[in-house]
Biopython code that builds the backbone (N, CA, C, O; Angstrom):
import numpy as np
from Bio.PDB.StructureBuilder import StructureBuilder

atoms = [
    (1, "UNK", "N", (-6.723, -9.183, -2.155)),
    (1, "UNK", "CA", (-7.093, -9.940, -3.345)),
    (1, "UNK", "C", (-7.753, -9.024, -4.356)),
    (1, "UNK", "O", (-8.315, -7.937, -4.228)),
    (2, "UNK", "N", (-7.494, -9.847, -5.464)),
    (2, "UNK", "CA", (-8.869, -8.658, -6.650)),
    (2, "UNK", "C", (-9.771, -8.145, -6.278)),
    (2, "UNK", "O", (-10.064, -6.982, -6.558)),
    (3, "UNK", "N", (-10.883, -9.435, -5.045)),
    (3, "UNK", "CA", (-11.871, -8.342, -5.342)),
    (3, "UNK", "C", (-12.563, -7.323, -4.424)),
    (3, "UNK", "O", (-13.598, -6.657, -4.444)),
    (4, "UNK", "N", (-11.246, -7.560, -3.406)),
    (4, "UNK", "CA", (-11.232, -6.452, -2.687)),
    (4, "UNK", "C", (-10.539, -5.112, -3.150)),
    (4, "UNK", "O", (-10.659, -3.975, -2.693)),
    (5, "UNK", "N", (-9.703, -5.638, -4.296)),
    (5, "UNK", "CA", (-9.109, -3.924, -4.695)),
    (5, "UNK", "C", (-9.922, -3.755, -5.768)),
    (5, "UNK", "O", (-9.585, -2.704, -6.313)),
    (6, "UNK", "N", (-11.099, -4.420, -6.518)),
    (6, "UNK", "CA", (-11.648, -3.711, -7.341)),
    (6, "UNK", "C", (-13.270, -3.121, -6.426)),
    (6, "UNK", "O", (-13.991, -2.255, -6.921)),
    (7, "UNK", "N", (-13.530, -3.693, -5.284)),
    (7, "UNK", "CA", (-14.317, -3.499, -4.559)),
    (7, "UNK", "C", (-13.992, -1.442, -3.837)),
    (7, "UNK", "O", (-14.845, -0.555, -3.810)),
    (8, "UNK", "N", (-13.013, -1.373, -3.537)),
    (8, "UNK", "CA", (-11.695, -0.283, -3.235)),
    (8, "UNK", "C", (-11.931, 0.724, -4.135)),
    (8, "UNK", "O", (-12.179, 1.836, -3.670)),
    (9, "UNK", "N", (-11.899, 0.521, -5.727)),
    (9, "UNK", "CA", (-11.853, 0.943, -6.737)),
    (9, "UNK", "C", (-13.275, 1.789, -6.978)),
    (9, "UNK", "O", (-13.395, 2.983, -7.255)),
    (10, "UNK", "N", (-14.165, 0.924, -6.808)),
    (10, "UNK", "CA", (-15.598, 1.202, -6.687)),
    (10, "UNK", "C", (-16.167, 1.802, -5.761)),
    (10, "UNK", "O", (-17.132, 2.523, -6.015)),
    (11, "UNK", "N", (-15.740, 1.657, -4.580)),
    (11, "UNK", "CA", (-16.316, 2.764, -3.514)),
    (11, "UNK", "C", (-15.494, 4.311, -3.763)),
    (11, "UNK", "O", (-15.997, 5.401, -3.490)),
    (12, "UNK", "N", (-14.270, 4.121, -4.282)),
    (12, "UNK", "CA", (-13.288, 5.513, -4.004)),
    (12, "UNK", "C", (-13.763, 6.006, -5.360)),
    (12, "UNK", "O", (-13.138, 7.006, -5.714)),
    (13, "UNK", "N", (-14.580, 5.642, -6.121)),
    (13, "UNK", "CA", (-15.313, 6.283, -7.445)),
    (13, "UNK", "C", (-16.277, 6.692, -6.993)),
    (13, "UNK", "O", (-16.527, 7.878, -6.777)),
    (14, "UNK", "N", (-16.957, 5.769, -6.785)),
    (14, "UNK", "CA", (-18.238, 6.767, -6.186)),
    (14, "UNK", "C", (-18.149, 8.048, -5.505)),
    (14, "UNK", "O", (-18.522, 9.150, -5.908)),
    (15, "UNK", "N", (-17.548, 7.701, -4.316)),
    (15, "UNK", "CA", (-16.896, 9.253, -3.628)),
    (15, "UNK", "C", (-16.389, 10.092, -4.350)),
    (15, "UNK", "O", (-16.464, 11.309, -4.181)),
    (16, "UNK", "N", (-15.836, 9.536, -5.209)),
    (16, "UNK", "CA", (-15.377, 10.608, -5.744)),
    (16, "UNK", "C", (-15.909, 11.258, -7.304)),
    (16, "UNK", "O", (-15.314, 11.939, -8.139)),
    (17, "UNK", "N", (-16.939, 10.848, -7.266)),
    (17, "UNK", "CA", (-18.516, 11.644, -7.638)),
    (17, "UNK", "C", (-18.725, 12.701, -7.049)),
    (17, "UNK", "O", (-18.612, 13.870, -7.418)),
    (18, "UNK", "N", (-19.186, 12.037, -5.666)),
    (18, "UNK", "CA", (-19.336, 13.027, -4.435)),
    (18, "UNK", "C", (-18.715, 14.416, -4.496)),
    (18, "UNK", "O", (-19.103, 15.542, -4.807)),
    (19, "UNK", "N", (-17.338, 13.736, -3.974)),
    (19, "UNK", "CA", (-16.364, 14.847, -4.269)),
    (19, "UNK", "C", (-16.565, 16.061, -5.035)),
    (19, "UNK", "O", (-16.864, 17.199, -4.673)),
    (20, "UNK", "N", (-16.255, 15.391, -6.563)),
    (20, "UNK", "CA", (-16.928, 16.557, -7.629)),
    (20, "UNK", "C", (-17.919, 17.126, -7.243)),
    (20, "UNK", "O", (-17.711, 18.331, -7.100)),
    (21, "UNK", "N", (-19.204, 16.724, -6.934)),
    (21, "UNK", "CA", (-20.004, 17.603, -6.394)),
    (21, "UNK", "C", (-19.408, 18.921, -5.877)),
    (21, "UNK", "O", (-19.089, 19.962, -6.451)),
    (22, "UNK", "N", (-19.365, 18.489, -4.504)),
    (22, "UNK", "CA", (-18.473, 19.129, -3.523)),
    (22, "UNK", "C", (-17.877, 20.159, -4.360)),
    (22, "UNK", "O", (-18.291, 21.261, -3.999)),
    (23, "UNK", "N", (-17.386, 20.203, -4.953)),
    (23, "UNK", "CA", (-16.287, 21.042, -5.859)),
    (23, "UNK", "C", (-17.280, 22.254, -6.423)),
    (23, "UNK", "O", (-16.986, 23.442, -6.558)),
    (24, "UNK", "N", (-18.337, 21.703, -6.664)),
    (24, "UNK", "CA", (-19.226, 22.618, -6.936)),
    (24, "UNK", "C", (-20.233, 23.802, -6.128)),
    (24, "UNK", "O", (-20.740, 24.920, -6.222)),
    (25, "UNK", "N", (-20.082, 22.650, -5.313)),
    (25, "UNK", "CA", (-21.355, 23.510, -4.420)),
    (25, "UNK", "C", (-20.793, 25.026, -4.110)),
    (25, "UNK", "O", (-19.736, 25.505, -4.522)),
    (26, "UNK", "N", (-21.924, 25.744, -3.152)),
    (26, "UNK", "CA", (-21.414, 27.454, -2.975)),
    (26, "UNK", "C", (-20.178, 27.153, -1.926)),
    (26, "UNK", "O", (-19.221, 27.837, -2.288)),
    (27, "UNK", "N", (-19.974, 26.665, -1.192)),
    (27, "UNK", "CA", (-18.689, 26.483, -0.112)),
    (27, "UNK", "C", (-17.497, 26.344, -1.158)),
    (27, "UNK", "O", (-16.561, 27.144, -1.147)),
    (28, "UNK", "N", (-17.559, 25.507, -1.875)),
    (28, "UNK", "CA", (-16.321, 24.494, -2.376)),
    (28, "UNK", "C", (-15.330, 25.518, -2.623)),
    (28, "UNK", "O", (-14.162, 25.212, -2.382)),
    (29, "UNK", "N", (-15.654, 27.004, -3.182)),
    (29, "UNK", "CA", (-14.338, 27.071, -3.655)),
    (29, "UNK", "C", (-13.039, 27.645, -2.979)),
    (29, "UNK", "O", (-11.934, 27.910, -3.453)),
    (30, "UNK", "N", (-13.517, 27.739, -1.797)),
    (30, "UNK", "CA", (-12.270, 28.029, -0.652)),
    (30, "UNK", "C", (-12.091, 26.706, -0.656)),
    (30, "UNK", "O", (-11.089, 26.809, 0.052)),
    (31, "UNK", "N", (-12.173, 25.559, -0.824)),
    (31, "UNK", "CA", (-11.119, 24.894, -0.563)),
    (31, "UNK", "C", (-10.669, 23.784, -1.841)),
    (31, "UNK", "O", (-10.142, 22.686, -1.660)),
    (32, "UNK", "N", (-10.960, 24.275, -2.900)),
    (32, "UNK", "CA", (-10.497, 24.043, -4.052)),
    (32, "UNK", "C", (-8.851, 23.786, -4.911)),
    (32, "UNK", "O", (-8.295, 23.189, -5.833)),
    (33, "UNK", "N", (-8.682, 24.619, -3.935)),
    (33, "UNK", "CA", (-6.936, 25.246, -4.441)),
    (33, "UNK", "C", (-6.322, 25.429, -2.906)),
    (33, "UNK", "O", (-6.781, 25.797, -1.825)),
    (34, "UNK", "N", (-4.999, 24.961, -3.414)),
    (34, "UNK", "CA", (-3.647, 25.337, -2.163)),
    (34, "UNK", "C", (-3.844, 26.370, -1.589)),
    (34, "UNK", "O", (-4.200, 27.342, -2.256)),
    (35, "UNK", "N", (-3.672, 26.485, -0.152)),
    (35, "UNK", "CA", (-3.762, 27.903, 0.281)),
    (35, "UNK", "C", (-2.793, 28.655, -0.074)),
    (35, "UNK", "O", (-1.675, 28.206, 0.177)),
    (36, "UNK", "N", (-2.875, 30.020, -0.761)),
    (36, "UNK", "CA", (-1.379, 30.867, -0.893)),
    (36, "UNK", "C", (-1.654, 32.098, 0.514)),
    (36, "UNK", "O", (-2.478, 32.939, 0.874)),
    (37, "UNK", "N", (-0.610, 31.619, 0.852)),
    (37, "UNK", "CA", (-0.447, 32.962, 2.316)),
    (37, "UNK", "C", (-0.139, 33.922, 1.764)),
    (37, "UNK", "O", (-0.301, 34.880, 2.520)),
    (38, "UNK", "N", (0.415, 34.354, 0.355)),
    (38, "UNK", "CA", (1.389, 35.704, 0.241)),
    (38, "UNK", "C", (-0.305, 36.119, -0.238)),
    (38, "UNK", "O", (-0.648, 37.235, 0.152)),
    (39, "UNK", "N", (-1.101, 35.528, -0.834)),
    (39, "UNK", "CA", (-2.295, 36.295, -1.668)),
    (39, "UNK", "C", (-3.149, 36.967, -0.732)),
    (39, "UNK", "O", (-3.480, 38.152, -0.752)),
    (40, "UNK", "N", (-3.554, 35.837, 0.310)),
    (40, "UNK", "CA", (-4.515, 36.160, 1.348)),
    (40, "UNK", "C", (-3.405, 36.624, 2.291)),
    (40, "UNK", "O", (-3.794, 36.679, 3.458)),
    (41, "UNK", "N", (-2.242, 36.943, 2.120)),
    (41, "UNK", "CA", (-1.618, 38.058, 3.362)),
    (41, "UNK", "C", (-1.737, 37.231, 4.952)),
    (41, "UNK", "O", (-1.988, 37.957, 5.914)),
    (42, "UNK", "N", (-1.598, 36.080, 5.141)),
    (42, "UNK", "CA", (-1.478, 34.643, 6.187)),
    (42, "UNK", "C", (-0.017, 34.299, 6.099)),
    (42, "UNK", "O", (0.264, 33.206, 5.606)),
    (43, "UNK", "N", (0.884, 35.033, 6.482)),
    (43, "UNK", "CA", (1.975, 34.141, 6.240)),
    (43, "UNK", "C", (2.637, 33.336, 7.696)),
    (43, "UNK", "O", (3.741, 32.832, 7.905)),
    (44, "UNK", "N", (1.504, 33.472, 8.491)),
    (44, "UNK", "CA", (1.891, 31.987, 8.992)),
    (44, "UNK", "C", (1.196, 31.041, 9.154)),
    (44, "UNK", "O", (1.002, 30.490, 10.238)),
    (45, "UNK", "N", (0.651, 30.675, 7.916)),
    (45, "UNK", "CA", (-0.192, 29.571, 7.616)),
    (45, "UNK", "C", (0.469, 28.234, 7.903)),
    (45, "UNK", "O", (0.007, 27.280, 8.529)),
    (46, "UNK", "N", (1.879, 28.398, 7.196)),
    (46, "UNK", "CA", (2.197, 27.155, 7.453)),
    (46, "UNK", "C", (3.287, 26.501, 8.778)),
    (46, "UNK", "O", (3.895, 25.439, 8.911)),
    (47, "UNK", "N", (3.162, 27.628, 9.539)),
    (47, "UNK", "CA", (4.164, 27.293, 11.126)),
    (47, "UNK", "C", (2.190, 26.833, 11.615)),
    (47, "UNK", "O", (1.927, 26.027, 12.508)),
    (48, "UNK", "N", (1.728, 27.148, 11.260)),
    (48, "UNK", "CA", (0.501, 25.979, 12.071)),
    (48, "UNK", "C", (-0.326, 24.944, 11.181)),
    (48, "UNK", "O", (-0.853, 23.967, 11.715)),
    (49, "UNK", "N", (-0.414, 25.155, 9.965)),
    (49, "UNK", "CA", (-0.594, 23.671, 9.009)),
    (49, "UNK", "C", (0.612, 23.194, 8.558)),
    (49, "UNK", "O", (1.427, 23.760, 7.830)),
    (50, "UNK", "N", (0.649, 22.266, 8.980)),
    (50, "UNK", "CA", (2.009, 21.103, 8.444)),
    (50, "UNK", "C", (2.123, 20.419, 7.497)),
    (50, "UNK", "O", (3.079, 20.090, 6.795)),
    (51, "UNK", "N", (0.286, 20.046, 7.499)),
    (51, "UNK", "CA", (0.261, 19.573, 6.565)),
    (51, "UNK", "C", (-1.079, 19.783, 5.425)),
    (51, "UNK", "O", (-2.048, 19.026, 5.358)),
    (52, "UNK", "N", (-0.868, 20.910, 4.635)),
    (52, "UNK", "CA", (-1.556, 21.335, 3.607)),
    (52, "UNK", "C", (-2.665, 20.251, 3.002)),
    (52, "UNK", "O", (-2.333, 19.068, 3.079)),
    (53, "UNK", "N", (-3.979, 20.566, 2.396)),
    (53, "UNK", "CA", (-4.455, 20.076, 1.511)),
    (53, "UNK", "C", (-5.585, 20.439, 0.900)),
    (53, "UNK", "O", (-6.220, 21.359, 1.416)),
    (54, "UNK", "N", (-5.941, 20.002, 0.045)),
    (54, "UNK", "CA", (-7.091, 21.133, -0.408)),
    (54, "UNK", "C", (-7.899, 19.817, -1.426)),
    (54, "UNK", "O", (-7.429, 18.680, -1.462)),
    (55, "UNK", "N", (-9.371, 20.287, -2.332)),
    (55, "UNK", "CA", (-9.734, 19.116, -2.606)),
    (55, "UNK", "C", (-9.220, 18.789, -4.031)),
    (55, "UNK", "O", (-9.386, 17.710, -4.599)),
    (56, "UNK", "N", (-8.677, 19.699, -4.451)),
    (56, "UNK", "CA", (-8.308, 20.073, -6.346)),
    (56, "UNK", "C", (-7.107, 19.142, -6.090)),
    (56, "UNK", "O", (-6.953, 18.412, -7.070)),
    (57, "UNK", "N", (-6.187, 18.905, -5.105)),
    (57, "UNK", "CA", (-5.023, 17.986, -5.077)),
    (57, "UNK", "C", (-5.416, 16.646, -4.901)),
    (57, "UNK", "O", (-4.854, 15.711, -5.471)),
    (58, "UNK", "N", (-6.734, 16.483, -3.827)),
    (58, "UNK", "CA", (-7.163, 15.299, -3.586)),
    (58, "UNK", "C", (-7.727, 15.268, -5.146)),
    (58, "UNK", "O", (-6.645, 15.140, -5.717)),
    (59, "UNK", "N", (-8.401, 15.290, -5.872)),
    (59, "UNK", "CA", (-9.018, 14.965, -7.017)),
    (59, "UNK", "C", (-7.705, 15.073, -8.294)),
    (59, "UNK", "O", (-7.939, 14.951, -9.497)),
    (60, "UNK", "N", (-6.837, 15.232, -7.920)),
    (60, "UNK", "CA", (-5.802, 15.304, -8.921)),
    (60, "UNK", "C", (-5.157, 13.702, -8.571)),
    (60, "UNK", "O", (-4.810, 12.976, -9.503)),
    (61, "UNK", "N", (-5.021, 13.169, -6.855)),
    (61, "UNK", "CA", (-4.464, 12.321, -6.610)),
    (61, "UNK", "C", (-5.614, 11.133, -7.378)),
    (61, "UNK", "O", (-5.400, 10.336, -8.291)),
    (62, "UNK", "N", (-6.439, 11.312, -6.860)),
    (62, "UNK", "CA", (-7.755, 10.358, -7.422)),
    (62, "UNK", "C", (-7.707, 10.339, -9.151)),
    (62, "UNK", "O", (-8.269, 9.414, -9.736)),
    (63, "UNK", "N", (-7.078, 11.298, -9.837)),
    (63, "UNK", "CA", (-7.077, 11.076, -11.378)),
    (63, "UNK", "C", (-5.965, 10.101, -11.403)),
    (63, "UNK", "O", (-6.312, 9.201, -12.167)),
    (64, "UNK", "N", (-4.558, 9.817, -10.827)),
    (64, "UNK", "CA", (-3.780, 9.573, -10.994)),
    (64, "UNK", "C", (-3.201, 8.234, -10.611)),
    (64, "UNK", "O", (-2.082, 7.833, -10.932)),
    (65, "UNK", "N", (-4.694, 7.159, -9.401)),
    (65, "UNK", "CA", (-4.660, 6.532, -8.845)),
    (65, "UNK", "C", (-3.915, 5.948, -7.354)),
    (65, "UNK", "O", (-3.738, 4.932, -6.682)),
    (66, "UNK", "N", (-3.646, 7.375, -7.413)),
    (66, "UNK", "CA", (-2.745, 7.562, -5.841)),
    (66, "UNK", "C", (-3.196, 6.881, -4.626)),
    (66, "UNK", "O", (-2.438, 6.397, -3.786)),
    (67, "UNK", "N", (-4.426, 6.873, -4.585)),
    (67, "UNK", "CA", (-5.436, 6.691, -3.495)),
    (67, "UNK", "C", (-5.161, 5.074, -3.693)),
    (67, "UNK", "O", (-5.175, 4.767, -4.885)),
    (68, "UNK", "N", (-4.865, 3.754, -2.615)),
    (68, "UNK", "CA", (-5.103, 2.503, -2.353)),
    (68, "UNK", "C", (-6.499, 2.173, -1.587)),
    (68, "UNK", "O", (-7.008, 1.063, -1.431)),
    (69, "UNK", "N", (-6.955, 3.377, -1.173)),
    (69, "UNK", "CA", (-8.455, 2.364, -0.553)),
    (69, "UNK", "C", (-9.005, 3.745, -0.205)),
    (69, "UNK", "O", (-8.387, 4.781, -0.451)),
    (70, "UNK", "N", (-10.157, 3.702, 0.360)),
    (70, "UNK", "CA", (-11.177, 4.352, 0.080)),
    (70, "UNK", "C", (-10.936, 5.604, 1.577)),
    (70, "UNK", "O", (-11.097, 6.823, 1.650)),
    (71, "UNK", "N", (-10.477, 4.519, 2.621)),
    (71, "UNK", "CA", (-9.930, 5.495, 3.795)),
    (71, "UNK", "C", (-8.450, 6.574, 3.876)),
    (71, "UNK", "O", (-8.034, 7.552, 4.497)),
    (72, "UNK", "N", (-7.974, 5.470, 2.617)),
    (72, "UNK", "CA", (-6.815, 6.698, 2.494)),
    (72, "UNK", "C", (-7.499, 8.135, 2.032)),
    (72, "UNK", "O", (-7.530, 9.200, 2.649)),
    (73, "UNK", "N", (-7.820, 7.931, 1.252)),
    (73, "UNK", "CA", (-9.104, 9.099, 0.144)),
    (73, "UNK", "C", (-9.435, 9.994, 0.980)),
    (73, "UNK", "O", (-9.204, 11.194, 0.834)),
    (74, "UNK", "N", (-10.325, 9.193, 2.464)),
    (74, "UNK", "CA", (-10.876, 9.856, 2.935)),
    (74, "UNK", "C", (-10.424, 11.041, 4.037)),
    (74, "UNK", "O", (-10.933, 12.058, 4.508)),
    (75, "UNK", "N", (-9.002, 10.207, 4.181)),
    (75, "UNK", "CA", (-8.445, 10.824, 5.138)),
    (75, "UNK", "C", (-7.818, 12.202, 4.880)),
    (75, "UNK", "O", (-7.514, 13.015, 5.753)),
    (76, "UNK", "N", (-7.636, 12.380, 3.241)),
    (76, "UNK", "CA", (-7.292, 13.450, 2.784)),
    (76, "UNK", "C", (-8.345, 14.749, 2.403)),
    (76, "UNK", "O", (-8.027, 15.935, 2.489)),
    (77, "UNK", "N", (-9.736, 14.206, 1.942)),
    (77, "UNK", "CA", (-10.694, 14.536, 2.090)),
    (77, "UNK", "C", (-10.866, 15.390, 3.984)),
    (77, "UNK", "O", (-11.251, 16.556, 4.063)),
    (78, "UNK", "N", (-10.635, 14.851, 4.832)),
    (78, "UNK", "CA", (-10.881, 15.253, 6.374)),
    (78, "UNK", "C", (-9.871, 15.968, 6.514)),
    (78, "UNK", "O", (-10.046, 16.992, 7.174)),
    (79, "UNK", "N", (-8.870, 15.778, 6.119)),
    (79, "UNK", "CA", (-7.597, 16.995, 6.226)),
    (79, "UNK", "C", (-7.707, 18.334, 5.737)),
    (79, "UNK", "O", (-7.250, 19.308, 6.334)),
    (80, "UNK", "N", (-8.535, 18.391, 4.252)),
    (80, "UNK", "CA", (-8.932, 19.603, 4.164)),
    (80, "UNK", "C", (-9.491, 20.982, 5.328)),
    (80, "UNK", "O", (-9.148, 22.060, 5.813)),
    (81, "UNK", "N", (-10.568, 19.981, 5.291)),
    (81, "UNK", "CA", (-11.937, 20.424, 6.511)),
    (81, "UNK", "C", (-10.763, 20.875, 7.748)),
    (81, "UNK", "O", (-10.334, 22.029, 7.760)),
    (82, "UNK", "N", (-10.238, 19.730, 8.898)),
    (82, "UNK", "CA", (-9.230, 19.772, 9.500)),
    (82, "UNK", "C", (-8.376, 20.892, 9.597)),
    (82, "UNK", "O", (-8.068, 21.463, 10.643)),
    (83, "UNK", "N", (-8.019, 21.170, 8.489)),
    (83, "UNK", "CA", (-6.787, 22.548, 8.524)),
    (83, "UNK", "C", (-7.752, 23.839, 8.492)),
    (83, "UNK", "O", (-7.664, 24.745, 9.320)),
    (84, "UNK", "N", (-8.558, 23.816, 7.580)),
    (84, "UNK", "CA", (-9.327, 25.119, 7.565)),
    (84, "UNK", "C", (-9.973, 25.617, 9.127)),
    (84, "UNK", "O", (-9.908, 26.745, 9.616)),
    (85, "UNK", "N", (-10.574, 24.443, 9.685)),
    (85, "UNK", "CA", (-11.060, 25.049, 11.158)),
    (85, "UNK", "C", (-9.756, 24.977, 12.219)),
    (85, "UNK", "O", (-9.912, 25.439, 13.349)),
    (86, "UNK", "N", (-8.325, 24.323, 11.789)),
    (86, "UNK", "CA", (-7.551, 24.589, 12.742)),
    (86, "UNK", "C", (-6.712, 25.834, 12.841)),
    (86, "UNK", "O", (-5.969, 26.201, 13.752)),
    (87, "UNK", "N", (-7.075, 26.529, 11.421)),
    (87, "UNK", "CA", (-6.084, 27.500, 11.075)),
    (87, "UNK", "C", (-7.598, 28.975, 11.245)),
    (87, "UNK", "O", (-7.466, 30.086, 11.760)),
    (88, "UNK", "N", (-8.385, 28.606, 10.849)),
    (88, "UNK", "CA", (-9.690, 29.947, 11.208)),
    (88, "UNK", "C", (-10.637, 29.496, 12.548)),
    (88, "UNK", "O", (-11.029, 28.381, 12.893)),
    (89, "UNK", "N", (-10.821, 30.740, 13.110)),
    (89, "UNK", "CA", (-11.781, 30.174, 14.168)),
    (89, "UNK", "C", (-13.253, 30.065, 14.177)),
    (89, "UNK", "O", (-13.874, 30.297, 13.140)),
    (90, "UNK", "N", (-13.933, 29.689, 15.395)),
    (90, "UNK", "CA", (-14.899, 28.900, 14.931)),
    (90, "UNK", "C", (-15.958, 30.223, 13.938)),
    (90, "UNK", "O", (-16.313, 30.127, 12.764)),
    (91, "UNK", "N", (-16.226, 31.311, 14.862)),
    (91, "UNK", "CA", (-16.823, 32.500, 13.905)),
    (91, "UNK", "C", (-16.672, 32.591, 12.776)),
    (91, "UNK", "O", (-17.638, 32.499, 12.019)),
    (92, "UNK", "N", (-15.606, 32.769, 12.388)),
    (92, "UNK", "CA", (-15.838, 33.109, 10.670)),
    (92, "UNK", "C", (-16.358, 31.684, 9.679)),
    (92, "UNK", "O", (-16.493, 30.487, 9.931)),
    (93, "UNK", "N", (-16.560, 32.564, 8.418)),
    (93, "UNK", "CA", (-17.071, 32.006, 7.270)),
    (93, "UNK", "C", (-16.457, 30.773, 7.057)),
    (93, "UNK", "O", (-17.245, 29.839, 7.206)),
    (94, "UNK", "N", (-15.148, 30.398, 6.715)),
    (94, "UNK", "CA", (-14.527, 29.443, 6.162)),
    (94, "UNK", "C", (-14.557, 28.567, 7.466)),
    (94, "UNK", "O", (-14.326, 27.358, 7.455)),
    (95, "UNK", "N", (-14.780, 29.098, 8.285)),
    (95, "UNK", "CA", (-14.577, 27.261, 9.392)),
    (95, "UNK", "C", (-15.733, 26.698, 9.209)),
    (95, "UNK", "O", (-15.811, 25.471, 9.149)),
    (96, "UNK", "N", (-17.155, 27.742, 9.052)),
    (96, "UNK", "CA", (-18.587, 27.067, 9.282)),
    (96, "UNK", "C", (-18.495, 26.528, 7.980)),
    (96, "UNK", "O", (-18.952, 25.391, 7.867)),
    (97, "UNK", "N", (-17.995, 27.080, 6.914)),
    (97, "UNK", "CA", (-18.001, 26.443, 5.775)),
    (97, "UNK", "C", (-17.377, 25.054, 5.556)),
    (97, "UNK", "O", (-17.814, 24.016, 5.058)),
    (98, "UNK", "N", (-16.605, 25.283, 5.915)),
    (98, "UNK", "CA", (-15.420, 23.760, 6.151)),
    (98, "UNK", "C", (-16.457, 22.560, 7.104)),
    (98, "UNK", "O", (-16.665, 21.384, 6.809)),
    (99, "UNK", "N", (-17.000, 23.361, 8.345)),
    (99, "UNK", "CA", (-17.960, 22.200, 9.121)),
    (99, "UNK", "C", (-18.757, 21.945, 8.381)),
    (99, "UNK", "O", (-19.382, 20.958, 8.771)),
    (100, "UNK", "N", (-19.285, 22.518, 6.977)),
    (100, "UNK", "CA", (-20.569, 22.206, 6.425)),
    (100, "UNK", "C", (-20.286, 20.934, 5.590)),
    (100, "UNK", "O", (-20.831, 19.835, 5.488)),
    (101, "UNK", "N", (-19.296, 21.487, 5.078)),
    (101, "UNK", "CA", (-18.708, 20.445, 3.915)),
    (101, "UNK", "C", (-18.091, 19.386, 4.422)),
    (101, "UNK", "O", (-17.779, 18.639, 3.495)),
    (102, "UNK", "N", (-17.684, 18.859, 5.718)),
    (102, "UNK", "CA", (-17.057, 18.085, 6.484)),
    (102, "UNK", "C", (-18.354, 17.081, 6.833)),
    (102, "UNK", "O", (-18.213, 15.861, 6.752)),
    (103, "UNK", "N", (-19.524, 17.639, 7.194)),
    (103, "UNK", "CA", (-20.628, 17.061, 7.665)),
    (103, "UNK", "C", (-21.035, 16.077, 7.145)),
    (103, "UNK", "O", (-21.207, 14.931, 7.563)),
    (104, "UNK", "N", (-21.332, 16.974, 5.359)),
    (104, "UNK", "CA", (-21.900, 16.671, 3.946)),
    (104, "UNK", "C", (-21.178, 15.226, 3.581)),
    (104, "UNK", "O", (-21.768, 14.146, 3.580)),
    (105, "UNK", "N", (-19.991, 15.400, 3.320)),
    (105, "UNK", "CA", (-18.980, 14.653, 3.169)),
    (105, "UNK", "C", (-19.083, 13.014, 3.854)),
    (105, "UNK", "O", (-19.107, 12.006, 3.147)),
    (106, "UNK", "N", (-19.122, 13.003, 4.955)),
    (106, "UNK", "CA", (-18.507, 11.970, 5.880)),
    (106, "UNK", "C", (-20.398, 11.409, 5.886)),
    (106, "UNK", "O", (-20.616, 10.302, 5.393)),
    (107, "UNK", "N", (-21.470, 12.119, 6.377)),
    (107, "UNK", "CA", (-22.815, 11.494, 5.198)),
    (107, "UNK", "C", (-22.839, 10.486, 4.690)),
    (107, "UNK", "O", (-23.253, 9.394, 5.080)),
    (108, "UNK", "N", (-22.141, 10.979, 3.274)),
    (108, "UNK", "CA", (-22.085, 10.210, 2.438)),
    (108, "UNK", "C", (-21.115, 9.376, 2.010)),
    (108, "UNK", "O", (-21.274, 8.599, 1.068)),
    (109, "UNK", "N", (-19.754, 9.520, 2.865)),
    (109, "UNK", "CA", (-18.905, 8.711, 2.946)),
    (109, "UNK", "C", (-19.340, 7.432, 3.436)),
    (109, "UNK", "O", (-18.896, 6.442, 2.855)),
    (110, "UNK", "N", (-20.399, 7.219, 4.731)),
    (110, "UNK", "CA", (-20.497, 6.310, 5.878)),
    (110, "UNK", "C", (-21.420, 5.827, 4.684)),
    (110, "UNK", "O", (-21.104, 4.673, 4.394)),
    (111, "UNK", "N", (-22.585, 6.366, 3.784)),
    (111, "UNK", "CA", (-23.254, 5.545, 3.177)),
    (111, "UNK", "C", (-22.524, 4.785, 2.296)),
    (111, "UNK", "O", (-22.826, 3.598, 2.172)),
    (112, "UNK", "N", (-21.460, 5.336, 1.552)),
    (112, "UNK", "CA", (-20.653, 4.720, 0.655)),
    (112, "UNK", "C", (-19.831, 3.177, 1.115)),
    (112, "UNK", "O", (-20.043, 2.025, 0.737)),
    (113, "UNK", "N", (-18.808, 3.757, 2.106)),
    (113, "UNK", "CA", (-18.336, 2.685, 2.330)),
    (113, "UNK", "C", (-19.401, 1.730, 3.272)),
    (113, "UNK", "O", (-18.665, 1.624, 4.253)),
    (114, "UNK", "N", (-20.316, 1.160, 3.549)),
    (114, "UNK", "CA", (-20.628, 0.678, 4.709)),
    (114, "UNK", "C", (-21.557, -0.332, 3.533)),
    (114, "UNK", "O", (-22.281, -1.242, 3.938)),
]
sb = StructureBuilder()
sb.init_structure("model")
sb.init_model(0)
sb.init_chain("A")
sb.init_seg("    ")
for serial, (resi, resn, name, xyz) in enumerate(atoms, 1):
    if name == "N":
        sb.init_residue(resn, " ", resi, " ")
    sb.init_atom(name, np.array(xyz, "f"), 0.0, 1.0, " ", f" {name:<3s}", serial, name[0])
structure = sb.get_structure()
């Protein structure tokens, strides 16, 4: 009904406040943009991510109204995080980074939607 999709509307805004944040902080900008394997010299990034994502696409989908509810959002949001620690291991920079921002994230997701 309406006012559950304008209810929808209103939580996946807020987050995606959040988000922007996110975009900012010192982590964000590894995962800002598509991964390119030829740049960072990974070219088998994608025989083990299948499925790519990053947050500059999620916030492009969110300009465009792609997103139907707030868990779809989110789920793309967790896919980021997701690929980065499935594709780096736990030691390096970008996975702890990815756990940081994964943490941060889902926070304030649970406050949002709940």
């Amino acid at each position: 009904n309406n006012d559950s999709l304008q209810h929808t509307r209103e939580l996946v805004s807020e987050v995606l406040v959040f988000t922007h944040s996110l975009v900012v902080v010192r982590y964000a900008w590894v995962f800002n943009e598509p991964v390119d394997p030829v740049k960072l010299k990974i070219p088998q990034y994608f025989e083990i991510i299948k499925h790519p994502m990053d947050l500059g696409t999620v916030k492009n989908r969110l300009d465009r109204g792609y997103y139907e509810d707030a868990n779809q959002f989110a789920e793309d949001v967790r896919l980021v995080f997701k690929n980065a620690q499935t594709f780096n291991q736990p030691a390096t920079d970008v996975y702890k980074m990815a756990s940081t921002m994964r943490d941060a994230f889902e926070q304030k997701f649970s406050k949002v939607v709940s």
